[in-house]
N, C-alpha and C positions, 0 to 999 in steps of 0.2 A: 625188041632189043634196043633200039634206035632211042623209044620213048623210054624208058628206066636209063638207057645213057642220058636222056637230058631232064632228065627229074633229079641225079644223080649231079649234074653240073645244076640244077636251078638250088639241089641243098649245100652247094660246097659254097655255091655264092652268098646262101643266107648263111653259112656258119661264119666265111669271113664278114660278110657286113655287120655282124654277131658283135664280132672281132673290133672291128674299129668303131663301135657306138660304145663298147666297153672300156677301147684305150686312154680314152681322154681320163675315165675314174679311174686307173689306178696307180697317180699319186695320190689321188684321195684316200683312198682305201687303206695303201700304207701310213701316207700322215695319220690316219685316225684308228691304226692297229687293227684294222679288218683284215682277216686271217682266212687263208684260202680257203679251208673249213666254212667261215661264214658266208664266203660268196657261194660255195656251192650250196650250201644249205637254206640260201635263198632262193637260188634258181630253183632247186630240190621240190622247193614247198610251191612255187610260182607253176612248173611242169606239171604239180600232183593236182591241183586246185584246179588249172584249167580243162587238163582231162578229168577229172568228176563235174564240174559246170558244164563241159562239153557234151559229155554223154545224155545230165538232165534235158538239157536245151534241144536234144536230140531225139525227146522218150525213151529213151534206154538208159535208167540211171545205170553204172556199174557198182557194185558191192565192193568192200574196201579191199577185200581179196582179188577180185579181178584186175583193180586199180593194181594193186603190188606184184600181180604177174607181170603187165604189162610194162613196169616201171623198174621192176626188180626191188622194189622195197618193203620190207616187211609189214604186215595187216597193223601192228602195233603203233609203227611209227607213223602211217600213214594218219591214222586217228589222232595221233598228235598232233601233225602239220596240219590236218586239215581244222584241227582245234584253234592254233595257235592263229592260226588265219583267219580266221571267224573273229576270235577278239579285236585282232590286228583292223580288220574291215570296221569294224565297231566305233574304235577310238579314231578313224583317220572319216568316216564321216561325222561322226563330233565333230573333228576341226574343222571339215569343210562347211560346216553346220554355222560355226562362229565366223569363219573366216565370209561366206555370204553375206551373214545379217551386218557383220561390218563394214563391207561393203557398199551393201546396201545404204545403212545409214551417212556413209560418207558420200554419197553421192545426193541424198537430201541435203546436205549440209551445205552443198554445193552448190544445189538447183532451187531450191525452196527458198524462195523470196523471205516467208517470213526469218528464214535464218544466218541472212547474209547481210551484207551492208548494200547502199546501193549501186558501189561499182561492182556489184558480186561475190565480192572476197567472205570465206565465211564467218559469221562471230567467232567472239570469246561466249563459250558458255556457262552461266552459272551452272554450280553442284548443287546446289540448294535454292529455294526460293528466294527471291530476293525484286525488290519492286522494280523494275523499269529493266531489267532484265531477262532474257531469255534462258532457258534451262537445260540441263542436256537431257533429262529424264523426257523434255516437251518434245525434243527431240527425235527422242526415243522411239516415244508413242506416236510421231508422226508417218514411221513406216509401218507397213502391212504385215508385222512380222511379229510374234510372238518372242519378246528379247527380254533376258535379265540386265536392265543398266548395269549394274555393277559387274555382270561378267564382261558383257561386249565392252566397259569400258578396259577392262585389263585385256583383251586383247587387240583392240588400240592402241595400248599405251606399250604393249610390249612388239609389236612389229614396227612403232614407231613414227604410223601415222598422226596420233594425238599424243599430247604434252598438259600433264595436271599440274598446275602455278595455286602455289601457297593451300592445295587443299581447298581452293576457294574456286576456282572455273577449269575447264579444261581448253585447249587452243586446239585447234586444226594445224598439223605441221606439215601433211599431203595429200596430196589431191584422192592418191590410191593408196593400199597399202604395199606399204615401202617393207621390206625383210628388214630389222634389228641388225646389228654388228653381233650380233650372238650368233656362236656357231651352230647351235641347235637350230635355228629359225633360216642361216643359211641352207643346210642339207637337207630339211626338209621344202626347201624352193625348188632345189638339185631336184629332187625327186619328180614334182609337180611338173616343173617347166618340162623337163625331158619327157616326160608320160604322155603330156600333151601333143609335142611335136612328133613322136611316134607312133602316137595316135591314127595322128591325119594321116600320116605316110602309111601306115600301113593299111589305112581306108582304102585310101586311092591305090593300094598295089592289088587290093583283092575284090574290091568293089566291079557289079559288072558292067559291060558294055554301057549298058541303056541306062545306067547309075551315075548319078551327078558328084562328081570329083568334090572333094573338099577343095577351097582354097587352099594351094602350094604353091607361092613362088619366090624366088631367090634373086641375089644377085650379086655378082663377083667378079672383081677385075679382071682381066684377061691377059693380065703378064702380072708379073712383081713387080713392084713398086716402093718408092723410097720411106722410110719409116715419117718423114717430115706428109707425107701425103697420106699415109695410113690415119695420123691424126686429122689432117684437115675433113678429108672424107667421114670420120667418125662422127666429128663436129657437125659435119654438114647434118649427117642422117639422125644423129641424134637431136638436132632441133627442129626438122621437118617431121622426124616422127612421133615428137611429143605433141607436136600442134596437132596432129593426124589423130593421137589417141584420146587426147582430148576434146575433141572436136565430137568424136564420136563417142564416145561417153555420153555425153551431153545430149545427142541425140536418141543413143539406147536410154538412158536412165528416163526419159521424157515419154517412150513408148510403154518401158517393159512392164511396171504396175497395169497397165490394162489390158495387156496380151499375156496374163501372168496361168499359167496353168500348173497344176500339182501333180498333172503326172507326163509333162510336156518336162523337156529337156535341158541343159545347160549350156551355152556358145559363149564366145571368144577367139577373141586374133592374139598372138605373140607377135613382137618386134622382138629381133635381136641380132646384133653385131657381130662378129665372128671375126677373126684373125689366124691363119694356117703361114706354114714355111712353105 
């Protein structure tokens, strides 16, 4: 009795924490006419997907009628959602597919002498051949990565880190890629950034004993504070943390071509700023 009372307090906990990792999205949701229909019929499809993943990764596939007992949804619709998730899965590693090799290449561009000046900073690069100049196509083919120039160049140019002048070179405008002022390219970061941090957190809540915690750590003032120091503090941490991420950039990009595996895994840190009442 004792244990189901506190299994019973460990699920009211996770439905409120549910709760407040949702509240921040829904002025989003309203601003952009998400309709409670569509939130539920996201979780919907998110619940159904990971019990059929769950049960494979288990050896006990379930049949889409055992799924709809368990779920309460009908065998028909289930073949849908688990349809429409499949596509979904499809199109969002494409973009991770481009959003990589851009990457990637932005950090040659960076690091690779031949494409830099010699305080570092990186060229302007030709679009075409042209003598005494460098190219981006050279570019290109400088990384280990199988790339159409002309797609990775539009997806540089549309997140914002590259800048095409007169059709004639392209410029480097950041170091990483920077999200667009477009709202599409904002809510899909929304997505990313948050997936990320929930990630680790939920490693580390379920990960076992003898299991190596991801890095998590925080840090937050310990009373209120006047809005004139909220900025100074901002200031401070967002120029200590740019030097930080660059720093390490520079060191990852310097390693990871030779520790490069295909069926070895993806890493990363987030920085981020936070403000509460």
């Amino acid at each position: 009795m004792e244990a189901d009372l506190f299994r019973n307090e460990e699920r009211t906990a996770l439905v409120e924490s549910l709760e407040n990792m949702l509240r921040p999205l829904m002025p989003v949701l309203l601003r952009y006419g998400v309709t409670l229909q569509d939130a539920h019929d996201a979780l919907r499809a998110l619940y159904i997907d990971e019990l059929s993943t769950r049960s494979k990764q288990q050896g006990r596939p379930l049949s889409d009628t055992r799924i709809g007992m368990l779920s309460g949804i009908s065998r028909g619709e289930i073949k849908k959602l688990l349809g429409d998730r499949q596509e979904k899965e499809r199109l969002r590693q494409e973009k991770a597919r481009r959003i990589e090799q851009a990457s990637a290449v932005i950090s040659a561009w960076h690091s690779d002498k031949r494409f830099t000046t010699p305080y570092g900073a990186p060229l302007d690069l030709s679009l075409s051949s042209e003598a005494g100049f460098k190219t981006f196509a050279e570019l290109v083919e400088s990384v280990p990565h199988e790339i159409d120039p002309h797609e990775l160049l539009e997806t540089m140019t549309s997140t914002g880190c590259a800048e095409v002048h007169g059709d004639r070179f392209v410029r480097c405008a950041s170091r990483t890629l920077i999200v667009s002022e477009q709202s599409l390219a904002k809510i899909t970061r929304l997505g990313s950034h948050v997936s990320d941090l929930v990630s680790t957190v939920v490693h580390n809540m379920l990960c076992q004993p003898d299991d190596e915690p991801f890095l998590e750590q925080r840090l937050e003032t310990s009373c209120r504070v006047s809005p004139q120091f909220c900025a100074e503090i901002e200031a401070y941490l967002r120029s200590r943390s740019m030097a930080f991420l660059e720093e390490s950039d520079t060191w990852v990009s310097e390693r990871e071509q030779v520790n490069a595996l295909a069926s070895g895994g993806r890493v990363g840190l987030g920085l981020f700023y936070f403000q509460k009442q």
